[in-house]
PyMOL Python script that loads the backbone (N, CA, C, O; Angstrom):
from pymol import cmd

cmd.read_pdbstr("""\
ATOM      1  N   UNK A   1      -0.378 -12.881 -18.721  1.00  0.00           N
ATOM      2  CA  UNK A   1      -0.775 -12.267 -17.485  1.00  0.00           C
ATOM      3  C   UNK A   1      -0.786 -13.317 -16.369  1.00  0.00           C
ATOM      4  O   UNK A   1      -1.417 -14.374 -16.386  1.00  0.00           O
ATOM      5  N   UNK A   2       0.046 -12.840 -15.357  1.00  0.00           N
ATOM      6  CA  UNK A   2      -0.150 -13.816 -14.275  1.00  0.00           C
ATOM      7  C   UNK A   2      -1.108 -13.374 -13.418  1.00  0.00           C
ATOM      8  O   UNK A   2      -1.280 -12.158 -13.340  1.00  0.00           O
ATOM      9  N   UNK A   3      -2.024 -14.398 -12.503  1.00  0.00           N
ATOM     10  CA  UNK A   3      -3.182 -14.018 -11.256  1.00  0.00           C
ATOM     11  C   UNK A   3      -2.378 -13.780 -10.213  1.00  0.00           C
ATOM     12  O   UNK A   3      -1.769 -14.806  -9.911  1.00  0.00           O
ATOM     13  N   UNK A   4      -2.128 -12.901  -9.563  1.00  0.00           N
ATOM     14  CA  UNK A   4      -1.695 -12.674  -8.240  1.00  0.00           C
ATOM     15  C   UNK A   4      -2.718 -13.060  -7.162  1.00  0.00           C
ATOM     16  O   UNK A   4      -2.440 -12.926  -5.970  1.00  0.00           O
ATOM     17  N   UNK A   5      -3.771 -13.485  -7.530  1.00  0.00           N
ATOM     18  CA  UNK A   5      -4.706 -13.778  -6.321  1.00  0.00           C
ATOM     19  C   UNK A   5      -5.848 -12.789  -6.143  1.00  0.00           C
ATOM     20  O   UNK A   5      -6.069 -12.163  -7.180  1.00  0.00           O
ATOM     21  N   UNK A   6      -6.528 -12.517  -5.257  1.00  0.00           N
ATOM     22  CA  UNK A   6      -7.993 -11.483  -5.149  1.00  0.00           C
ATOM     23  C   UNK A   6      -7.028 -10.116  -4.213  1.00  0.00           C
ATOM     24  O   UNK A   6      -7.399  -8.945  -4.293  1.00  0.00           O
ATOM     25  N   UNK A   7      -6.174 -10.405  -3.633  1.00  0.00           N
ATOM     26  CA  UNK A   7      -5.428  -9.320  -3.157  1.00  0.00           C
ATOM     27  C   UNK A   7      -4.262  -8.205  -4.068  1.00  0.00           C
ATOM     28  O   UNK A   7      -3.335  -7.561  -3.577  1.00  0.00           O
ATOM     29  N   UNK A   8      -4.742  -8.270  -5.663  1.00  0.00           N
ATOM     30  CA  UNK A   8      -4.414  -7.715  -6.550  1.00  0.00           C
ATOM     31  C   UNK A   8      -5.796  -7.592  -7.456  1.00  0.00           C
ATOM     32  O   UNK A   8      -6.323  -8.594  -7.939  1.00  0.00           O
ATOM     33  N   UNK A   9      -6.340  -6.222  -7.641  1.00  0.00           N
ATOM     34  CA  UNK A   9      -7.010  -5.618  -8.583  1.00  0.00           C
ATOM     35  C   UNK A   9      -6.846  -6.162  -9.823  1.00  0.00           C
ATOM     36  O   UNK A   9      -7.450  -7.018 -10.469  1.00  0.00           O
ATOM     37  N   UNK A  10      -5.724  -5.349 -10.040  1.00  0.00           N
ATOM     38  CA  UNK A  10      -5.182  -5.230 -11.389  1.00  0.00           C
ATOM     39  C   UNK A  10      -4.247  -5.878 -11.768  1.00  0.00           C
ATOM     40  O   UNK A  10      -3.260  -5.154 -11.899  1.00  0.00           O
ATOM     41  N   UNK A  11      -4.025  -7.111 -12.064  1.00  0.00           N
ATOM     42  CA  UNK A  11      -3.335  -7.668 -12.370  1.00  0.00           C
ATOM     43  C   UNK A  11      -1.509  -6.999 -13.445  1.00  0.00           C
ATOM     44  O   UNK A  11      -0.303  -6.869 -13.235  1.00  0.00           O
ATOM     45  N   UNK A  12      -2.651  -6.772 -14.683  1.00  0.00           N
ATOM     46  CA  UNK A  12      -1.797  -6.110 -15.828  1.00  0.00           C
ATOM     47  C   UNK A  12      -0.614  -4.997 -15.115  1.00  0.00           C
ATOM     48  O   UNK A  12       0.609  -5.132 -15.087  1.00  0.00           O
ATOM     49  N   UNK A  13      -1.454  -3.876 -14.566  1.00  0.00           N
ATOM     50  CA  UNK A  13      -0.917  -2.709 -13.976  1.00  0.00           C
ATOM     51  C   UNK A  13       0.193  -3.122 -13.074  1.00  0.00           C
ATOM     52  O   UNK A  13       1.309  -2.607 -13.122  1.00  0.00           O
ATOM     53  N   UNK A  14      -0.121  -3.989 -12.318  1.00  0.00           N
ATOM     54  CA  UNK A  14       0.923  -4.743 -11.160  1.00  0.00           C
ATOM     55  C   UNK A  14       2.162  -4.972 -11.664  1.00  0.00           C
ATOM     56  O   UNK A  14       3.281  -4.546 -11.377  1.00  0.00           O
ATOM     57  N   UNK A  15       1.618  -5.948 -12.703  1.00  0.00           N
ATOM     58  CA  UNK A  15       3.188  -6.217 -13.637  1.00  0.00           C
ATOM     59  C   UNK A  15       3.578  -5.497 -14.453  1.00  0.00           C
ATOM     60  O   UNK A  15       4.477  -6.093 -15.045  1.00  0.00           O
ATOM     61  N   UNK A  16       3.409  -4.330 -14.944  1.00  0.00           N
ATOM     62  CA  UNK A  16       4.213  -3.195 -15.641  1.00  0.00           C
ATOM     63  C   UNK A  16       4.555  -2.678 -14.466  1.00  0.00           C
ATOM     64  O   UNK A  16       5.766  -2.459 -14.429  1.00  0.00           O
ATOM     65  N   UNK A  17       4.063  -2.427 -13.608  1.00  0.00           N
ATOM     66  CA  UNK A  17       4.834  -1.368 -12.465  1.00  0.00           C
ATOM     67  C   UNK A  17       5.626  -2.110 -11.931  1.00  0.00           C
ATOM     68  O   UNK A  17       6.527  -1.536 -11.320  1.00  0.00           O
ATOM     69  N   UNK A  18       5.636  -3.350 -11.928  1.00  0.00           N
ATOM     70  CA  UNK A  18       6.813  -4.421 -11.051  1.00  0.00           C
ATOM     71  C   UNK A  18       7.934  -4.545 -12.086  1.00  0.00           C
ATOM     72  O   UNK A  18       9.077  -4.781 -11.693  1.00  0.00           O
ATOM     73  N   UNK A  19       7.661  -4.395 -13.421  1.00  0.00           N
ATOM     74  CA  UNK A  19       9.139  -4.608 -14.788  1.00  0.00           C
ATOM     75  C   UNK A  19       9.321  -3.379 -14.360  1.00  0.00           C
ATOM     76  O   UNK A  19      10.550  -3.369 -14.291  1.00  0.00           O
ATOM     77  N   UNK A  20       8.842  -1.915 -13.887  1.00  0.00           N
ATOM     78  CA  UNK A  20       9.729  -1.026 -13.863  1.00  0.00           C
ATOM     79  C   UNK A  20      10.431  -0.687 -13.135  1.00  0.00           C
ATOM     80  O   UNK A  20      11.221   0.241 -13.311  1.00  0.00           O
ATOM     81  N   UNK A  21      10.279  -1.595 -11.775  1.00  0.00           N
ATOM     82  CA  UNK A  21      11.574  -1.356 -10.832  1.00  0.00           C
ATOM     83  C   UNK A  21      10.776  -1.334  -9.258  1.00  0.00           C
ATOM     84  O   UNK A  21      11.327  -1.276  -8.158  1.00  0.00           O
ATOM     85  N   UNK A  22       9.289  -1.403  -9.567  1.00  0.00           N
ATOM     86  CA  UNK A  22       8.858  -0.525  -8.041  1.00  0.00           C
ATOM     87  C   UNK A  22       8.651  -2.069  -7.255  1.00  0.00           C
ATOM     88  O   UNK A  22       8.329  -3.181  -7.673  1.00  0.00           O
ATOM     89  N   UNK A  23       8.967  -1.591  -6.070  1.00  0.00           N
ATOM     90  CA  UNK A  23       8.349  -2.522  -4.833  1.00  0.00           C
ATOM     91  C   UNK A  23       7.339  -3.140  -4.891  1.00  0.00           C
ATOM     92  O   UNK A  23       6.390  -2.764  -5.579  1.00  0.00           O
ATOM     93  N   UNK A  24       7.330  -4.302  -4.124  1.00  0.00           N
ATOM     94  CA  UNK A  24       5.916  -5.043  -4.783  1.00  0.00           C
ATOM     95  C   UNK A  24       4.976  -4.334  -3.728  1.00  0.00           C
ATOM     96  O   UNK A  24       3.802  -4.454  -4.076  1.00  0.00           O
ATOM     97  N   UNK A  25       5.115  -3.686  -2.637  1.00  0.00           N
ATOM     98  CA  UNK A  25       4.132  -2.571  -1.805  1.00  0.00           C
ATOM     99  C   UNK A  25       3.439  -2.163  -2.601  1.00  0.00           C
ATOM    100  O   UNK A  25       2.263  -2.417  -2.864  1.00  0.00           O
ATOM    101  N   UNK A  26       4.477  -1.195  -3.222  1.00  0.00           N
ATOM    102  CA  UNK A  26       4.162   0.456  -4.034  1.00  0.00           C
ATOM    103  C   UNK A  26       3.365   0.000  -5.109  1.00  0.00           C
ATOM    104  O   UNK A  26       2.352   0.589  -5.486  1.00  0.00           O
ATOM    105  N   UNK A  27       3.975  -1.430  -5.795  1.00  0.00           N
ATOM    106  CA  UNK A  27       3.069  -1.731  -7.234  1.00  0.00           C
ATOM    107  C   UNK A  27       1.677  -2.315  -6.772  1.00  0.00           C
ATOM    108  O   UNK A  27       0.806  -2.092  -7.614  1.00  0.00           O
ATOM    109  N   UNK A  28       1.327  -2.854  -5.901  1.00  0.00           N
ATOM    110  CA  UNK A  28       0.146  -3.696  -5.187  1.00  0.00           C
ATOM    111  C   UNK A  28      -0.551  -2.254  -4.692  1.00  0.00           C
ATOM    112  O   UNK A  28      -1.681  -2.039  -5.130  1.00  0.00           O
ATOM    113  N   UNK A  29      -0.114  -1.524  -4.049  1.00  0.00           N
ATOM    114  CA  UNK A  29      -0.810  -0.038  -3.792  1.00  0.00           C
ATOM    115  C   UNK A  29      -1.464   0.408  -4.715  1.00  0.00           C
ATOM    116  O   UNK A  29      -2.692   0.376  -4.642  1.00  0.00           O
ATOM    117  N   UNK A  30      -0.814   0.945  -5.833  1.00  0.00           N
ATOM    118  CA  UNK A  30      -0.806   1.494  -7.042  1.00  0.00           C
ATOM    119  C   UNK A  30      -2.592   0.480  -7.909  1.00  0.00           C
ATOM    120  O   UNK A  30      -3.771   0.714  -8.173  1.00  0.00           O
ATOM    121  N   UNK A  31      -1.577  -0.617  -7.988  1.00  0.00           N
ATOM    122  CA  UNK A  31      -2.502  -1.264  -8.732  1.00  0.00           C
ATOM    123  C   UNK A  31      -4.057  -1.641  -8.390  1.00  0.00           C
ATOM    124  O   UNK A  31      -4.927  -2.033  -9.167  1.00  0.00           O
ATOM    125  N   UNK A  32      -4.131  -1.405  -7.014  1.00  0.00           N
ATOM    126  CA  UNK A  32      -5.459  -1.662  -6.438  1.00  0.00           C
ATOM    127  C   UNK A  32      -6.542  -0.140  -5.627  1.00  0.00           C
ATOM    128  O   UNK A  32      -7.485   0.106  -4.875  1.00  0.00           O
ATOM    129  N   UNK A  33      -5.449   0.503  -6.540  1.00  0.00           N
ATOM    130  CA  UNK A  33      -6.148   2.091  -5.798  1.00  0.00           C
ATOM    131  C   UNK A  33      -7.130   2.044  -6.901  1.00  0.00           C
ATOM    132  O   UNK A  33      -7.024   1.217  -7.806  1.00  0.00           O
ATOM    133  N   UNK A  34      -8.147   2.971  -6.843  1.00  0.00           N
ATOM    134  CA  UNK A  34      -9.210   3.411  -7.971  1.00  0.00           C
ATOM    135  C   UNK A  34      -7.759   4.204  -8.268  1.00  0.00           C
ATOM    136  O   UNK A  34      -6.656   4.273  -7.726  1.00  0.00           O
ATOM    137  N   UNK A  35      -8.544   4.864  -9.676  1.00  0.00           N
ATOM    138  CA  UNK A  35      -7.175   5.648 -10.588  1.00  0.00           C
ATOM    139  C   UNK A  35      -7.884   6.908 -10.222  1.00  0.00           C
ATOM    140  O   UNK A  35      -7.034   7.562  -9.618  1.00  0.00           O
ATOM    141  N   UNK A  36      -8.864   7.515 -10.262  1.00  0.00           N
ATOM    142  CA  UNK A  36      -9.632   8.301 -10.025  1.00  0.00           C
ATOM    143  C   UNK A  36      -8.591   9.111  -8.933  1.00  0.00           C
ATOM    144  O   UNK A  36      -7.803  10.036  -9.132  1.00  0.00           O
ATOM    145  N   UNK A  37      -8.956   8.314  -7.629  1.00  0.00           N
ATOM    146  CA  UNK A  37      -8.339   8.392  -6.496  1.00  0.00           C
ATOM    147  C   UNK A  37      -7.059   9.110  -6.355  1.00  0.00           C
ATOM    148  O   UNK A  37      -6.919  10.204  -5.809  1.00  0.00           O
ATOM    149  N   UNK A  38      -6.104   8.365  -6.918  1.00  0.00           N
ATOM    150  CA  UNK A  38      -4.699   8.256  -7.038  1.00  0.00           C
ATOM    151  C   UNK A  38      -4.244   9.170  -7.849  1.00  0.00           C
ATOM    152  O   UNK A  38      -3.204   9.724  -7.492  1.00  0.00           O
ATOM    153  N   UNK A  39      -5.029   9.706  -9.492  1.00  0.00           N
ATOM    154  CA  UNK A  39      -4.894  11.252  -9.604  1.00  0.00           C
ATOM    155  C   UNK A  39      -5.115  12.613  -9.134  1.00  0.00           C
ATOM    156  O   UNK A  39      -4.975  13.697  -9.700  1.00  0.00           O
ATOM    157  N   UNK A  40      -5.418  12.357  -8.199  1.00  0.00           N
ATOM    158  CA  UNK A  40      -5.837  13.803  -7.057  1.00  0.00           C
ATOM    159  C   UNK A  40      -5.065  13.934  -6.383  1.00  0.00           C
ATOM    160  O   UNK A  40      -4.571  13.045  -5.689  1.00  0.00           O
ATOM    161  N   UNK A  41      -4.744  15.123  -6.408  1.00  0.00           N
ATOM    162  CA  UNK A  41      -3.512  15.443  -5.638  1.00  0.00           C
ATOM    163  C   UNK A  41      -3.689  16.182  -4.545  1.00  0.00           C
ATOM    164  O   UNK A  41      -4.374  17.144  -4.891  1.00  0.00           O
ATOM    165  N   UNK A  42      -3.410  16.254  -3.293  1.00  0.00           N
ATOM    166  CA  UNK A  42      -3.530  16.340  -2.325  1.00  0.00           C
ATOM    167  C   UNK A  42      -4.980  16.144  -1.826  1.00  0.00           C
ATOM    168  O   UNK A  42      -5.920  16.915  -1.632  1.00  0.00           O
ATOM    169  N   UNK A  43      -4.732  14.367  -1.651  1.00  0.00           N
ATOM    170  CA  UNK A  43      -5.524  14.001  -0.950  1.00  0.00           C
ATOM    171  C   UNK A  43      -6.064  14.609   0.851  1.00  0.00           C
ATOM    172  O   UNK A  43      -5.482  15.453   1.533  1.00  0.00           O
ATOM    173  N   UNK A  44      -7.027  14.013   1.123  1.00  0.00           N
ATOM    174  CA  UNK A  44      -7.837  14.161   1.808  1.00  0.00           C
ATOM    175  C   UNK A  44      -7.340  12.836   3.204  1.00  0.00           C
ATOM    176  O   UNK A  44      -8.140  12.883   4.138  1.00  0.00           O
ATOM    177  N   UNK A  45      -6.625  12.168   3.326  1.00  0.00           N
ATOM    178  CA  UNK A  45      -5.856  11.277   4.081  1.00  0.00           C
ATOM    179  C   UNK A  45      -5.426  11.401   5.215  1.00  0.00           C
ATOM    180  O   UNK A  45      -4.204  11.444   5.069  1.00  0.00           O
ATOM    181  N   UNK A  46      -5.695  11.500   6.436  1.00  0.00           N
ATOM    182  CA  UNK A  46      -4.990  11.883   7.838  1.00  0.00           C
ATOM    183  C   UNK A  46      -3.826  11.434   7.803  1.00  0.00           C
ATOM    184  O   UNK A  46      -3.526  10.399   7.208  1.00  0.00           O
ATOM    185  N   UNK A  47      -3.039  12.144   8.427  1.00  0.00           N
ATOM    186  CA  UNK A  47      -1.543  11.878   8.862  1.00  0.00           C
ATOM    187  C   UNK A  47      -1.674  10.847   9.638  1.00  0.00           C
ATOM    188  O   UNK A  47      -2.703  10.506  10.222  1.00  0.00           O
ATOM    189  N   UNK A  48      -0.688  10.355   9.660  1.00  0.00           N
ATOM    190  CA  UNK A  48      -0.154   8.693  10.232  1.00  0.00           C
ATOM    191  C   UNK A  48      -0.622   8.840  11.585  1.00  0.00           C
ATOM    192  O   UNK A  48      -1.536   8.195  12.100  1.00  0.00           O
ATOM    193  N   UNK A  49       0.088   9.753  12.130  1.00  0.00           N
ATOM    194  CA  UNK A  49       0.370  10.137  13.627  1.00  0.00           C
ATOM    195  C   UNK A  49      -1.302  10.832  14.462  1.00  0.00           C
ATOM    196  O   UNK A  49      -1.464  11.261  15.604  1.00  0.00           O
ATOM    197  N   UNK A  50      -2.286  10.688  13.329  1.00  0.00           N
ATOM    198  CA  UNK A  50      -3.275  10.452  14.121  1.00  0.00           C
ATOM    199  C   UNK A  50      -4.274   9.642  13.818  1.00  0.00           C
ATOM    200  O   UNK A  50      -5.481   9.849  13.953  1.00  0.00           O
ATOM    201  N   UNK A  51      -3.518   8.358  13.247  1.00  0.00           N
ATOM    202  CA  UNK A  51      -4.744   6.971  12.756  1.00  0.00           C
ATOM    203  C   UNK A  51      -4.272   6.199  14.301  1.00  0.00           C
ATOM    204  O   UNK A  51      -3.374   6.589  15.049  1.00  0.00           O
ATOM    205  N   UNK A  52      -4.867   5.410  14.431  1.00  0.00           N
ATOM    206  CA  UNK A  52      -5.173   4.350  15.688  1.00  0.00           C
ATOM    207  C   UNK A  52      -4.072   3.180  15.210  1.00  0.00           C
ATOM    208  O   UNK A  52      -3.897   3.064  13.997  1.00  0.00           O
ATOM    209  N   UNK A  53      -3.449   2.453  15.968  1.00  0.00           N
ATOM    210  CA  UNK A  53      -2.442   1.521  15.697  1.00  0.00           C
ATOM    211  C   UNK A  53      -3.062   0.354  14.757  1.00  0.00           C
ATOM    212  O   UNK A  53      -2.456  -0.223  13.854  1.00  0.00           O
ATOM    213  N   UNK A  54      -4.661   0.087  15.244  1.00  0.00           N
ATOM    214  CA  UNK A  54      -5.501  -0.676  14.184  1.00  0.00           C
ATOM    215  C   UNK A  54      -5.604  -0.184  12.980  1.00  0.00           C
ATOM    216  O   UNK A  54      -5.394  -1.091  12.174  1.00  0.00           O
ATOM    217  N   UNK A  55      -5.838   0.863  12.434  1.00  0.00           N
ATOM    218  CA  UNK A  55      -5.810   1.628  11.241  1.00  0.00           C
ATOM    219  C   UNK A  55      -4.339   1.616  10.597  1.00  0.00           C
ATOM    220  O   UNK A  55      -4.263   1.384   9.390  1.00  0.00           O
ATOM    221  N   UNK A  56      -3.466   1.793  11.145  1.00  0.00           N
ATOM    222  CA  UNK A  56      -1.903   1.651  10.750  1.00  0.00           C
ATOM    223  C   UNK A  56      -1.823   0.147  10.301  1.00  0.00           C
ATOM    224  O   UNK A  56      -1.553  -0.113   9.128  1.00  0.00           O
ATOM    225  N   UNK A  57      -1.986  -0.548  10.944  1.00  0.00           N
ATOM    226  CA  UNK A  57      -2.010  -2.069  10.615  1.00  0.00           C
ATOM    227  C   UNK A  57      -2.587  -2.936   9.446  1.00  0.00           C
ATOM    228  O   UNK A  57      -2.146  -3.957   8.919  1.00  0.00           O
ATOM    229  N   UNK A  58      -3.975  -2.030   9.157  1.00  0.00           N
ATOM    230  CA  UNK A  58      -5.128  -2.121   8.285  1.00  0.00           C
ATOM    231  C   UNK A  58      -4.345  -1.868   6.824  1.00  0.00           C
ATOM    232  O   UNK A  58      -4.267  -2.664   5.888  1.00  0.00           O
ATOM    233  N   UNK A  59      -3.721  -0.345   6.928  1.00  0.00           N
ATOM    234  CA  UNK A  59      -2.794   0.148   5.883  1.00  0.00           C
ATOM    235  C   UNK A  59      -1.902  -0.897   5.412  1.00  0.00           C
ATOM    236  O   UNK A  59      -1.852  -1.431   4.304  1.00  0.00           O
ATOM    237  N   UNK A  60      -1.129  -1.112   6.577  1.00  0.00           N
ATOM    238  CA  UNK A  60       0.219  -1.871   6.071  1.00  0.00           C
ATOM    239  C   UNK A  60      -0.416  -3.235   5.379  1.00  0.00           C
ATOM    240  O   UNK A  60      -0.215  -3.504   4.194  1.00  0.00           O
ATOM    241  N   UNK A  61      -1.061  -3.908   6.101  1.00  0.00           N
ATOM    242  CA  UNK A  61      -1.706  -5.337   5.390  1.00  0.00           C
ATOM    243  C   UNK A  61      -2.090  -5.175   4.027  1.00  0.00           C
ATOM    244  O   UNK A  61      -1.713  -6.009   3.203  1.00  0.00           O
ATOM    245  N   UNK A  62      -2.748  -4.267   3.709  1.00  0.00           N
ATOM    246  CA  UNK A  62      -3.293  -3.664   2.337  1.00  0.00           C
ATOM    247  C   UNK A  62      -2.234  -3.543   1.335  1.00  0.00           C
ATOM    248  O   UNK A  62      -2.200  -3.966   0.179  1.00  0.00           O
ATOM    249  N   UNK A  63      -1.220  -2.758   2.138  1.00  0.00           N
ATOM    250  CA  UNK A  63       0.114  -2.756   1.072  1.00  0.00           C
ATOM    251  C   UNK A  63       1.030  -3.516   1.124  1.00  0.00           C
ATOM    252  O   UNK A  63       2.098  -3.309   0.548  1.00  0.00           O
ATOM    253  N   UNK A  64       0.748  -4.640   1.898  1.00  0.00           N
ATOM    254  CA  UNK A  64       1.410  -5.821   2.257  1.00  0.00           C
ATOM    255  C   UNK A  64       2.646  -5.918   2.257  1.00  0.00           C
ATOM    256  O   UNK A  64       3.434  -6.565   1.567  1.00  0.00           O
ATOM    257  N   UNK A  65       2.798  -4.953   3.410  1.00  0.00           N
ATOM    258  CA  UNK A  65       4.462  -4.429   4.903  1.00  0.00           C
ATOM    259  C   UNK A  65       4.463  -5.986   5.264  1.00  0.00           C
ATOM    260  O   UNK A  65       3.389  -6.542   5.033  1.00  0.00           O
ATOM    261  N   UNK A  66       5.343  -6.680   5.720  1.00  0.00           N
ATOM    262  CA  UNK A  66       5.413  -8.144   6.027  1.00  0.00           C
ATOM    263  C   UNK A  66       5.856  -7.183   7.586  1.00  0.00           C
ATOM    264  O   UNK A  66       6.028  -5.968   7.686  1.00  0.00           O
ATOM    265  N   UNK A  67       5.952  -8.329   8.736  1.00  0.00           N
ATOM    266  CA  UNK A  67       6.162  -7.955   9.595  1.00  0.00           C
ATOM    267  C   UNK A  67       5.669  -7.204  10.363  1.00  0.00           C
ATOM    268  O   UNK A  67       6.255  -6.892  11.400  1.00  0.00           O
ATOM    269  N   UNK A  68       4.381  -6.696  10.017  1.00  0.00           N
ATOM    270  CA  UNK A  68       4.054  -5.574  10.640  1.00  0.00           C
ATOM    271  C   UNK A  68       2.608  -6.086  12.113  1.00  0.00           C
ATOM    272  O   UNK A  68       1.878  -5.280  12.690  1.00  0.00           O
ATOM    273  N   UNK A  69       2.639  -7.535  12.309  1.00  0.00           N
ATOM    274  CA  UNK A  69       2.154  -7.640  13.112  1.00  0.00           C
ATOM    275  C   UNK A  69       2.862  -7.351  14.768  1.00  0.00           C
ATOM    276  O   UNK A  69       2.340  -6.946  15.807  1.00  0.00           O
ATOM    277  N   UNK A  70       4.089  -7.715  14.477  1.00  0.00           N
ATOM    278  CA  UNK A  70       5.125  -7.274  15.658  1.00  0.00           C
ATOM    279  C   UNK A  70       5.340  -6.064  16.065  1.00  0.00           C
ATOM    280  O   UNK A  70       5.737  -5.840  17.208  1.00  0.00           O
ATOM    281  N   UNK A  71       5.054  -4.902  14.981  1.00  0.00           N
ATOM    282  CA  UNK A  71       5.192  -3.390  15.175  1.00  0.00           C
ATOM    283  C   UNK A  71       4.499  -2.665  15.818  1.00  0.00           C
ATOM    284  O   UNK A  71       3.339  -3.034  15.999  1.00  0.00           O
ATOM    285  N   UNK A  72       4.947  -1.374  16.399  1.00  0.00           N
ATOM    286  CA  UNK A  72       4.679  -0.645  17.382  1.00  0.00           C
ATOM    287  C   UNK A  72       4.029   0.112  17.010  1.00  0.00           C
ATOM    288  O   UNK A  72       3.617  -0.298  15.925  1.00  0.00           O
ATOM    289  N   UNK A  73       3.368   1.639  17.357  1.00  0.00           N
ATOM    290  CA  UNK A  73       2.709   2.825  16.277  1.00  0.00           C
ATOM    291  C   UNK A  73       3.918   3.343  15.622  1.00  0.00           C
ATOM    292  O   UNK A  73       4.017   3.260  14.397  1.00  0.00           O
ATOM    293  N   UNK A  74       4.626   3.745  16.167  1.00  0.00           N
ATOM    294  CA  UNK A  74       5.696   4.289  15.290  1.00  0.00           C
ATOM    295  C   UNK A  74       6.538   3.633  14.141  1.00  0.00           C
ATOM    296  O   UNK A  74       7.025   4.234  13.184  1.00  0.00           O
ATOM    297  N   UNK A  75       6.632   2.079  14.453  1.00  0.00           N
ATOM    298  CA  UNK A  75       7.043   1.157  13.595  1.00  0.00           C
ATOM    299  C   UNK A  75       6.341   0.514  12.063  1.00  0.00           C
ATOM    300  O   UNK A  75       6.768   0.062  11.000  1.00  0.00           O
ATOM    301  N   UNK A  76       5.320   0.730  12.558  1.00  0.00           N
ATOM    302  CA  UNK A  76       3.930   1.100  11.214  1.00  0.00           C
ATOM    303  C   UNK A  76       4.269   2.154  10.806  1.00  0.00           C
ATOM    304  O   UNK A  76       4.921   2.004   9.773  1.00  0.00           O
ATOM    305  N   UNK A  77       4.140   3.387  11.150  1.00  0.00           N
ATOM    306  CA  UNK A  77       4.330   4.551  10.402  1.00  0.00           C
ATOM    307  C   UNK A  77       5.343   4.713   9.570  1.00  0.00           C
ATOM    308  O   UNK A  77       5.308   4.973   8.368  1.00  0.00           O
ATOM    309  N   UNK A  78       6.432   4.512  10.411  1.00  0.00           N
ATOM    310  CA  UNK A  78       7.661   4.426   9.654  1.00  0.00           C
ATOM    311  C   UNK A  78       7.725   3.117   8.111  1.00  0.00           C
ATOM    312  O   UNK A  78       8.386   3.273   7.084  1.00  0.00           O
ATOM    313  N   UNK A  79       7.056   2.234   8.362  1.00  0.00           N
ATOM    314  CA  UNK A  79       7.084   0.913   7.132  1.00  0.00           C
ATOM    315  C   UNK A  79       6.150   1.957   6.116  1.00  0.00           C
ATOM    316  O   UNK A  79       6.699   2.618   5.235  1.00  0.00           O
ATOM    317  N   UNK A  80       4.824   2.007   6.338  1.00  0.00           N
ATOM    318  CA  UNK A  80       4.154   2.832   5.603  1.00  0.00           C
ATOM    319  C   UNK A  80       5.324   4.116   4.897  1.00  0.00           C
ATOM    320  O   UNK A  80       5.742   3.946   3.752  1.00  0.00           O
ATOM    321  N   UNK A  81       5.646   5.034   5.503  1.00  0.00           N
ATOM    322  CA  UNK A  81       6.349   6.212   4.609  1.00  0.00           C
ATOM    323  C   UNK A  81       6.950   5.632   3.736  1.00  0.00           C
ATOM    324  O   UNK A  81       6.883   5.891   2.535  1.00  0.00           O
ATOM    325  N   UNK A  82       7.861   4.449   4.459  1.00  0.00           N
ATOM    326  CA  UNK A  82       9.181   3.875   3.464  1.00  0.00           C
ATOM    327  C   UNK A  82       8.591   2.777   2.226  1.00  0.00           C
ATOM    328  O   UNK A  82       9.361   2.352   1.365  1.00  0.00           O
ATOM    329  N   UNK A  83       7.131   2.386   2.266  1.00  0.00           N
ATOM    330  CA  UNK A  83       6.282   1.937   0.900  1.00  0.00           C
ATOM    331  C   UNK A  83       6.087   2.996   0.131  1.00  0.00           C
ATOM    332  O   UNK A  83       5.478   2.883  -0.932  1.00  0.00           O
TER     333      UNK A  83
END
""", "prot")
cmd.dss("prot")
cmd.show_as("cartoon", "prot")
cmd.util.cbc("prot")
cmd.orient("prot")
């Protein structure tokens, strides 16, 4: 098992979801959601298009979008969908 650092939960989970192909976003997402959470399906989550450009930013850092200090509201949104 490798440490990814305190900005990875779950270590284990990270790296099976990273041997299976996914983005290191999607696997760092994944791996640091409660599971609880992440089995519920249709979440409770506001649409992009009405979080605050700080809240968009908050997201992307979390799922660690590179670049996303330069981005616009729409340019967040768009990185976010495409994680």
């Amino acid at each position: 098992m490798v440490d990814h650092g305190p900005q990875i939960k779950n270590d284990d989970q990270y790296d099976a979801l990273r041997d299976e192909g996914m983005s290191k976003q999607k696997a760092a997402r994944i791996a640091n959601s409660n599971t609880h959470k992440t089995a519920v399906k249709g979440g409770k989550a506001s649409q992009y298009e009405q979080r605050t450009k700080k809240q968009l930013y908050d997201k992307a850092k979390e799922v660690g979008i590179s670049g996303r200090s330069k981005m616009n509201k729409q340019e967040l949104i768009n990185a976010l969908r495409e994680s």
